[in-house]
N, C-alpha and C positions, 0 to 999 in steps of 0.2 A: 434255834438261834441261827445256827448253820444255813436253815430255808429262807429264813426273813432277809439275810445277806443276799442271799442268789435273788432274791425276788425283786431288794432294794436294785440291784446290780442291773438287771434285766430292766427293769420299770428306766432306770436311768439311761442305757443304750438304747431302749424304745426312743425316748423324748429326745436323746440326742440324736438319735436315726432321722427322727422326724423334723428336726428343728431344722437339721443337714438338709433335709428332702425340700422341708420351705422354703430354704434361702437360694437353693438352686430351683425352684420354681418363681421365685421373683425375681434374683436376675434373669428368668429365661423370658419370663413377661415384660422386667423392665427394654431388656435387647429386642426383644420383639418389638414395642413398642419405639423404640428409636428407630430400629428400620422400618418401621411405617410412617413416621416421622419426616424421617429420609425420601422415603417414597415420594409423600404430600409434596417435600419440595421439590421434586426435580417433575414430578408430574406437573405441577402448577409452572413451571419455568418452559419445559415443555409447549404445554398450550401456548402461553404467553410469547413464546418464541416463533409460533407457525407463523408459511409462509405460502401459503396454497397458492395455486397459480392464479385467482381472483386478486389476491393481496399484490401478488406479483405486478400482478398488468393496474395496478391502483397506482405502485408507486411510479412504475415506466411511463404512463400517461401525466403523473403529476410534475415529472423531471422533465417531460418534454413540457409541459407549458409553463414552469421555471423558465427553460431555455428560450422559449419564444418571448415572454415578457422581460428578459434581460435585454437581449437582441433587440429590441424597439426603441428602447431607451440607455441613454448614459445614466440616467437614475439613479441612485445603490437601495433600490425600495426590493429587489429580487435577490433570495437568498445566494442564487449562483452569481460569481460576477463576470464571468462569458469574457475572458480575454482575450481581445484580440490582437494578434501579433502579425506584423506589418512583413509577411515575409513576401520577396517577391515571387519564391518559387519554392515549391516541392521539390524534392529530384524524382527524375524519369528516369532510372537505372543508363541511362547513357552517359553519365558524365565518365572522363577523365581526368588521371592526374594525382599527384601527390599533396596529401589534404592535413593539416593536422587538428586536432580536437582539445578540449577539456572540459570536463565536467566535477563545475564544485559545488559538494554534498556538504552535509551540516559539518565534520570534522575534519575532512582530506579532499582531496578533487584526486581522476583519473588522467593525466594525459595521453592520449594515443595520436598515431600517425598509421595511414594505409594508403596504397595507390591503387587507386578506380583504374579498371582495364574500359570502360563502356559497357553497352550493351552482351550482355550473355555473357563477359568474360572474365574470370577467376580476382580477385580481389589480392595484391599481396604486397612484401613490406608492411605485413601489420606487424606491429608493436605499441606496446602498453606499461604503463609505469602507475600506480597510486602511491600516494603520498599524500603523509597527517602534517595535518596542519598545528605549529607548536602552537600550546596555549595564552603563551605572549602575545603572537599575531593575532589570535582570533578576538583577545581585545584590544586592536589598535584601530585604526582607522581602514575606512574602505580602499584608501589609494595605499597605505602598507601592505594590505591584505594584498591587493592588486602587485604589488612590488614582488613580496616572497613571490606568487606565485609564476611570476612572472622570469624568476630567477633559476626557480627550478626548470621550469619550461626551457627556458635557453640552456641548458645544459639537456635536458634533452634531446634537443634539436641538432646541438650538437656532437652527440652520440647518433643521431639518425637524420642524416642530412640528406637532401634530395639531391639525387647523382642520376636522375632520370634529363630528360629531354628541357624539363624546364630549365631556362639560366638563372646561373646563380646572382642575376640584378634582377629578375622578376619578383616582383610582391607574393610574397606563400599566402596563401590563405588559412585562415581560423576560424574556425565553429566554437562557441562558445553554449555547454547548456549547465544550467541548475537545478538544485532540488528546493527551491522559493519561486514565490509567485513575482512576475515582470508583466507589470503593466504600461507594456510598449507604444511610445507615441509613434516613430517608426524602426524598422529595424538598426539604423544606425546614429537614435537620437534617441533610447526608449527612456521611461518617465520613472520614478521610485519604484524601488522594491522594498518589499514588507521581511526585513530580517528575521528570522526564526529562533537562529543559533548565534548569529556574528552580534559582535554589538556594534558595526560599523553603522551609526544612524547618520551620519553626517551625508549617507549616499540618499538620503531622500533628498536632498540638494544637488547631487552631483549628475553627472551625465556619466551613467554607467560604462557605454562602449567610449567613450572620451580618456576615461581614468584609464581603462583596460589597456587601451592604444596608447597612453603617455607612458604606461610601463611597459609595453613590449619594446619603444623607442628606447627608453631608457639603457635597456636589455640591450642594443644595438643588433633588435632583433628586425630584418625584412619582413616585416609581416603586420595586418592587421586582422580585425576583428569583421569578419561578413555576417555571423549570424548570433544573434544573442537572445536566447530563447528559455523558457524550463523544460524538466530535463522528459516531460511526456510530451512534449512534441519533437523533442530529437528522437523517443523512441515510432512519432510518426511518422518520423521521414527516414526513417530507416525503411521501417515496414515499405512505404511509398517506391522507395530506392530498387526494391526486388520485386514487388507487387501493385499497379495503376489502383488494384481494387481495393487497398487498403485506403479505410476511410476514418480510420479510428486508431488510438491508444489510448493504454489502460494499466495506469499504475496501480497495482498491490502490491505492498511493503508496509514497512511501516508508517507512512500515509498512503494515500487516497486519490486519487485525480485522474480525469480524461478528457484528452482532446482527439477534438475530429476536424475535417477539413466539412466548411459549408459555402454553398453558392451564396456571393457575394449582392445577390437580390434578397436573399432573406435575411440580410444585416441591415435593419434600418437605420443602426445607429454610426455603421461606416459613414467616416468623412474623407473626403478626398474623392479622385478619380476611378472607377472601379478597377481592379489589377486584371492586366489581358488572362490570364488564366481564368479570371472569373471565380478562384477561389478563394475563400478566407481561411488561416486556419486557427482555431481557437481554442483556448484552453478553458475548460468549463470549470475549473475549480470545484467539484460537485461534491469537495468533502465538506463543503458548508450546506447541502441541500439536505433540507428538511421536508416531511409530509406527515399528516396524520396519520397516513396508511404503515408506517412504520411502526414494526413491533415491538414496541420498548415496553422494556418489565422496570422493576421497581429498583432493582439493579443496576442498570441501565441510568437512571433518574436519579439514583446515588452516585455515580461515577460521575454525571454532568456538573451536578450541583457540588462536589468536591473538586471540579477542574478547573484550569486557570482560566477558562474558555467556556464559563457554563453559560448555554441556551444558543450555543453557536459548533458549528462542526460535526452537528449531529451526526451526518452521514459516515463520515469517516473513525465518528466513535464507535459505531455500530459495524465496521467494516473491516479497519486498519490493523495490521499488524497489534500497533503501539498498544491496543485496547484489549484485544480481544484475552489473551491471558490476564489481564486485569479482570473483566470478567465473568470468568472462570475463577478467580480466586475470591472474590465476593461472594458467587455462590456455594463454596468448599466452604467458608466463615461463618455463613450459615446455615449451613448443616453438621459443620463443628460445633457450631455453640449450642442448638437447637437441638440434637439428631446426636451427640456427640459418634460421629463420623469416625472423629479416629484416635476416640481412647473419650477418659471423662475427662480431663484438661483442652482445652486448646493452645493446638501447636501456637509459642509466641510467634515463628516467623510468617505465619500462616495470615497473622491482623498487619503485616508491612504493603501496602499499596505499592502496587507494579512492580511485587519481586516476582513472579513469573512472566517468563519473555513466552513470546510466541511459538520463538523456535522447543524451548521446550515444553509446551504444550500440545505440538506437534507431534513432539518423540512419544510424548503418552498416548496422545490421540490413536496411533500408528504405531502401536506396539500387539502385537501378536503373538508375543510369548505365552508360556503357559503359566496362569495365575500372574500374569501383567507384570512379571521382574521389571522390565524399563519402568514401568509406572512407579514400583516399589523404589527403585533408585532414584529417579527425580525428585521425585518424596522427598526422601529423606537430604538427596544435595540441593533442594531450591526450598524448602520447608525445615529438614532438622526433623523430618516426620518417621521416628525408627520401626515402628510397629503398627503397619496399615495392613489391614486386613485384604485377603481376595476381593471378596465384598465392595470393603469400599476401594479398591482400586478400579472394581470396575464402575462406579457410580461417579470417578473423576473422568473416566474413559466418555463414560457418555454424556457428563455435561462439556463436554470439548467436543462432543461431537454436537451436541444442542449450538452450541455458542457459532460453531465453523458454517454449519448448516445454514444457519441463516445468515450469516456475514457475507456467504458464497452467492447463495439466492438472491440477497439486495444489490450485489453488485453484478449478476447476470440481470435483473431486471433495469440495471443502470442502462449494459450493454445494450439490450434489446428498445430503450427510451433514446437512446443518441440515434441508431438505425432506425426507428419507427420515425424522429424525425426530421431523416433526411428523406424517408420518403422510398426508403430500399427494401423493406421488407418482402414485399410479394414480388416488386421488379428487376430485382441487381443486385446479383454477389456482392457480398459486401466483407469484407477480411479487417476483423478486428487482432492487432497485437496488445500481447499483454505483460508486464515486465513486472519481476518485484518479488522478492522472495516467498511470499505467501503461492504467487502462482506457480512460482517454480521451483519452492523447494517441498512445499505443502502437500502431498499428492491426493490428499481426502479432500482439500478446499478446493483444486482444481477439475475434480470429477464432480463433486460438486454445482462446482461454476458451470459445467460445461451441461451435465445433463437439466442444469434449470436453463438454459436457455433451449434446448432442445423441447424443452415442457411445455415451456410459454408458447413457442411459434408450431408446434405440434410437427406431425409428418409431413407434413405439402411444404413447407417453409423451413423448416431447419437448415435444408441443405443452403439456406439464401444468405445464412450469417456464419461466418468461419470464423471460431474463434483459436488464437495462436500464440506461439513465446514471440519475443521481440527477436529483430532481428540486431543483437550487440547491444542494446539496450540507448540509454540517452547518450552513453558518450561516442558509440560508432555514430549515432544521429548527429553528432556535431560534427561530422566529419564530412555526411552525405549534406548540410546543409551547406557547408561553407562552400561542397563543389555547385550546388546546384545555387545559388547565390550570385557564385562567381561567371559560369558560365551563359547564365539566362537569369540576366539582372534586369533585364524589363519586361519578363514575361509574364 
């Protein structure tokens, strides 16, 4: 009886030995199986995402004849709409004098004031103030908006007043630049603007530098409005202000856009006298430019067709700050749901559209710890995601590096499409500035950016495109406009 127990006992530890031994060989297939899973997607996204330098020079070629068919015509049958802004001048790093600035962005505007030495000489009295804009203003009308800011202003001016050479009955100058597009009839009469953030609509009616100037009066402020621009061509006339061979700017941030200066022969669509510099400078708006040569995945195609803006902006969804961690969180959803990535639930904050920012995507991107700690902590502060594996932290690591990769290369093949057509590639330095948190805080999207344009133009020609930070970005450019404005108003 004694035997038949040990034997029942044994026969039972067998089966349950072995039952233990299956269940750990099926989860080992089942987890196998998800990371392969895994795999499938990010190899498939991958592909889908390359940007070889054939594709490259597909879309460069296709954004230069964008630009040449806007330019021809006032039309709007061209995705880009090629503004052009009636300035009479660039600065030529010579001006003098005490100059002040603003630039107003979707929430707050920057004031600053600095005085120009001229040529070669040290820049100083710089000072700088931002300031948000209360939420009451932001829905009032465009000449309120214009009022606040107009109030804060004089109280700065009054904390920094010019005690230089100028008298205090001489008219100060103002630079004025934005982050919205101004489509300028001429510099001190320009046409609506297309609001983003404000709900001031009453200004597609109004005369923008008119309202500006009725509030600085207001203000009992000496001073008008010389230039009124957005805010990548104040970062042009920075660039211009230190460097002749600066022909370009190039917003990356959270939107998208570049302007270059072009000889005012190849504007067919210029009315009026041609300007004695014989330049134009123009903002290409090219977060609206589209090509089939872009590599849009199915991702991609889900973010458009969900935006408030679907089948328009493509560029700058494929490029911008605003998108690119968006996604990246589309493709995580999918290999959550799919692949379960990171546990068998998915994470609920993981299905919330645009809860990861760029910047932190960035942090993961560009984390180099051991077993990806930063990546584990963003997880779980921008997700709620407590228990992610090495694994999959490094499978979030490198679809951030997929998404940046190519956001970086479309907009180095932008760069290389504005210089190819001015015509500088093989003949004339050319110095592109670039402004925007992604160029400047991003350090993988910027290496990036820098060695696809190197790729494109190969070794004979690299050295002919300089790409760079901005010099103070659009609000010191409101400051070198309004000198260069003031002192060479008919040039």
């Amino acid at each position: 009886m004694r035997k038949e127990v040990v034997v029942v006992a044994a026969v039972s530890t067998a089966a349950t030995i072995a039952a233990v031994a299956a269940l750990v060989r099926q989860r080992r297939r089942r987890k196998e199986q998800r990371w392969k899973q895994t795999q499938t997607i990010l190899r498939k996204f991958a592909r889908e995402c390359a940007t070889p330098v054939p594709r490259l020079w597909q879309v460069a070629n296709a954004l230069v004849s964008e630009m040449q068919a806007s330019l021809a015509s006032n039309e709007t049958t061209a995705d880009l709409n090629m503004l052009l802004s009636y300035l009479a001048s660039l600065p030529n790093g010579e001006e003098k004098g005490l100059y002040y600035g603003i630039n107003l962005r979707a929430t707050d505007f920057l004031i600053l004031c600095a005085r120009l030495g001229g040529k070669n000489e040290p820049i100083s009295d710089l000072h700088r103030e931002e300031i948000s804009i209360p939420s009451d203003v932001m829905c009032c009308t465009s000449q309120e908006l214009f009022d606040y800011i107009a109030g804060e202003f004089a109280k700065f001016v009054n904390a920094h007043p010019d005690n230089g050479n100028d008298t205090s009955a001489k008219e100060k100058k103002l630079g004025y630049t934005w982050s919205h597009s101004v489509d300028q009839v001429t510099t001190l009469s320009p046409s609506a603007i297309k609001w983003k953030n404000f709900a001031a609509n009453d200004t597609v009616e109004e005369t923008l530098v008119t309202n500006i100037n009725q509030a600085l009066a207001k203000h009992d402020l000496n001073m008008r409005v010389y230039a009124l621009v957005d805010d990548t061509i104040g970062s042009l006339a920075g660039g211009r202000f230190y460097n002749r061979d600066s022909v370009a700017s190039v917003t990356l941030g959270t939107g998208t856009n570049a302007a270059y200066v072009e000889s005012s022969q190849a504007v067919p669509k210029w009315q009026g006298p041609s300007p004695k510099s014989g330049e134009i400078v123009i903002s290409t708006e090219w977060g609206n430019f589209s090509s089939s040569s872009f590599p849009v995945t199915e991702f991609d195609a889900s973010l458009d067709a969900e935006s408030l803006n679907p089948g328009s902006m493509i560029f700058e969804k494929l490029v911008s700050g605003m998108y690119l961690g968006e996604i990246v969180r589309r493709v995580l959803l999918r290999m959550a749901k799919e692949a379960d990535l990171f546990g068998d639930t998915v994470p609920p904050k993981l299905m919330l559209p645009y809860l990861l920012r760029s910047p932190d995507m960035a942090t993961m991107h560009q984390d180099t710890s051991e077993d990806h700690e930063l990546v584990r902590e963003k997880l779980e502060e921008v997700f709620g995601i407590t228990d992610s594996t090495p694994k999959a932290r490094e499978v979030v690591v490198e679809v951030c590096d997929i998404v940046t990769e190519r956001a970086a290369r479309l907009a180095a093949a932008g760069i290389v499409g504005i210089i190819k057509k001015l015509g500088r590639i093989e003949l004339k330095k050319s110095v592109v500035n670039v402004e925007g948190g992604l160029y400047e805080h991003y350090r993988i999207f910027r290496n990036y950016l820098h060695s696809s344009v190197w790729e494109m133009l190969g070794n004979e020609l690299s050295d002919n495109v300089i790409v760079e930070p901005s010099h103070g970005g659009s609000g010191a450019g409101a400051l070198f406009l309004a000198a260069s404005q003031t002192q060479n108003p008919e040039s």
